[in-house]
C-alpha positions in Angstrom: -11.6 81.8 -15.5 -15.5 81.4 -14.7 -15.6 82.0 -10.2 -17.2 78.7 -9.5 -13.4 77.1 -10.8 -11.3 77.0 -7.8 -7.6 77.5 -8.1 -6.6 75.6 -5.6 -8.1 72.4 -7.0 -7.2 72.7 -10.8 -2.9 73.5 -9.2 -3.5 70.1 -7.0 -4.9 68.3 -9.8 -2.3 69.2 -12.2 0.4 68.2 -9.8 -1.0 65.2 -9.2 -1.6 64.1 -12.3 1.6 65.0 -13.9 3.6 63.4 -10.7 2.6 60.1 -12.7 3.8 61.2 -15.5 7.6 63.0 -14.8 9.1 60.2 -12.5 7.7 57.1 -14.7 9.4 58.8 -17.9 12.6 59.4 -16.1 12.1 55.5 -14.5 11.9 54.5 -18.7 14.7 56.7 -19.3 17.6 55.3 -16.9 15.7 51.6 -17.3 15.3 51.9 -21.3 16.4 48.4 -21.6 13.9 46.7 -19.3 11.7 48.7 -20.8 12.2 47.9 -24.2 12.1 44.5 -23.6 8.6 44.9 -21.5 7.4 46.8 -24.9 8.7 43.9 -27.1 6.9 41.5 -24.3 3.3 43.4 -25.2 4.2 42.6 -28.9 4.2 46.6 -30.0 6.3 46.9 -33.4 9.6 48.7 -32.8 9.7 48.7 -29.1 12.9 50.8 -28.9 10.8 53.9 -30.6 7.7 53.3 -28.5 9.9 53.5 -25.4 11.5 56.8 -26.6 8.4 58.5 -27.5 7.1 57.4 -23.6 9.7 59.1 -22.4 9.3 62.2 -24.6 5.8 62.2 -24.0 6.2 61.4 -20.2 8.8 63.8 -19.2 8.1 67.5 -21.3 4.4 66.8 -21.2 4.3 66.1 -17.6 6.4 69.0 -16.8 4.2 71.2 -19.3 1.2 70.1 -17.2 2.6 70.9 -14.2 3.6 74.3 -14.8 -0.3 74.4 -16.8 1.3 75.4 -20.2 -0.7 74.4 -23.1 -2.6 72.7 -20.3 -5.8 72.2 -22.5 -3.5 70.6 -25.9 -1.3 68.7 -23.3 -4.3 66.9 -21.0 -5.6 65.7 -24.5 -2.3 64.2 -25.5 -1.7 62.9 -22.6 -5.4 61.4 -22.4 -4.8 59.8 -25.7 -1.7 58.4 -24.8 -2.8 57.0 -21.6 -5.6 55.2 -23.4 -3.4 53.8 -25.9 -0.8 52.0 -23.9 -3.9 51.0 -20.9 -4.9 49.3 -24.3 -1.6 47.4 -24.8 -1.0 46.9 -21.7 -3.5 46.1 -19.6 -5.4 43.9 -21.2 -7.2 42.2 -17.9 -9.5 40.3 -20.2 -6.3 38.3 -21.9 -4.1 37.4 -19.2 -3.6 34.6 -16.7 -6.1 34.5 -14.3 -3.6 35.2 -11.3 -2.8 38.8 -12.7 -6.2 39.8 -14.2 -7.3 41.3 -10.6 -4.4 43.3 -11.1 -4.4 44.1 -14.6 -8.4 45.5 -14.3 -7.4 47.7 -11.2 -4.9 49.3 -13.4 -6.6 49.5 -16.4 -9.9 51.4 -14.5 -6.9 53.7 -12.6 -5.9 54.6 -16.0 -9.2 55.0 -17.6 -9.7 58.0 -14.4 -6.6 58.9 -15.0 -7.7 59.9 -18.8 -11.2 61.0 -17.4 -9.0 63.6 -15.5 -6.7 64.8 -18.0 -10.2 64.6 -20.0 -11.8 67.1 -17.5 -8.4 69.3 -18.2 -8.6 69.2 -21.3 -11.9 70.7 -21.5 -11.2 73.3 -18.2 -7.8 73.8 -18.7 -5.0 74.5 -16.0 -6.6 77.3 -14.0 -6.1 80.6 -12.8 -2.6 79.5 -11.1 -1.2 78.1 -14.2 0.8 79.6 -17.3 -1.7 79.8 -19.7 -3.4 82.1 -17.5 -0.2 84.5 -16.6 0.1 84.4 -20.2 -3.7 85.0 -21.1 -3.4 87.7 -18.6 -0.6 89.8 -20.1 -1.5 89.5 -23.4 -5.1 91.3 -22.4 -2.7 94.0 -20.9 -3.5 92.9 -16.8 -1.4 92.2 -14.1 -1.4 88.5 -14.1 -0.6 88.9 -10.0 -3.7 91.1 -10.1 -5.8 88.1 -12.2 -4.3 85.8 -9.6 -5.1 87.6 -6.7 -9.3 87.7 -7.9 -9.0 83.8 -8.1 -12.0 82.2 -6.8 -10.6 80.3 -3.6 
């Protein structure tokens, strides 16, 4: 963990990021019909498959970037994701003119949204996440000790 990264930050981030994530897999989960049929509506192939690998990308992913597990694999899968469905389903530049407004302020909220999990991807979840407990008992420290030096 380079000093000028501060804890505080990257642990806010994360939980920010991944309270998108967690309750809009569990919304797909207990409303799999509607959302099949929204899938269907955007003209995807095999919308019952696309809405259940949303939800298992939504829901353990989420989860593993909130705890910062994998934080650095996850924030790219998630990134990729994101950019994928923003694609498919927020295409501002092809809908009626009453929803593009709409549609472009959630396709540029979703293109941050990647730049953030981008920024993650490349950081990684930061001296209060998993990966750095882990990191820290595998080189034999006291991963309270590691956390304790934390820039804050």
């Amino acid at each position: 963990m380079k000093p000028e990264h501060n804890p505080i930050f990257s642990l806010v981030g994360r939980v920010l990021i991944a309270s998108l994530f967690i309750p809009a897999g569990f919304t797909k989960l207990f409303g799999f019909a509607g959302v099949v049929n929204y899938v269907a509506a955007a003209g995807l192939p095999q919308p019952q498959l696309a809405a259940v690998i949303a939800i298992g990308v939504e829901i353990p992913l989420g989860i593993a970037l909130l705890l910062g597990w994998q934080t650095r694999k996850v924030a790219g899968i998630l990134a990729a994701f994101t950019f994928i469905a923003t694609m498919f389903f927020h295409q501002f530049w092809a809908v009626p003119e009453a929803q593009k407004m709409v549609q472009h302020l959630m396709f540029w909220k979703n293109m941050a949204i990647v730049g953030g999990l981008m920024m993650m991807a490349s950081l990684g979840g930061g001296a209060w996440s998993l990966d750095n407990w882990r990191a820290a008992r595998r080189a034999g420290l006291s991963p309270a000790a590691e956390i304790g030096r934390a820039h804050v």
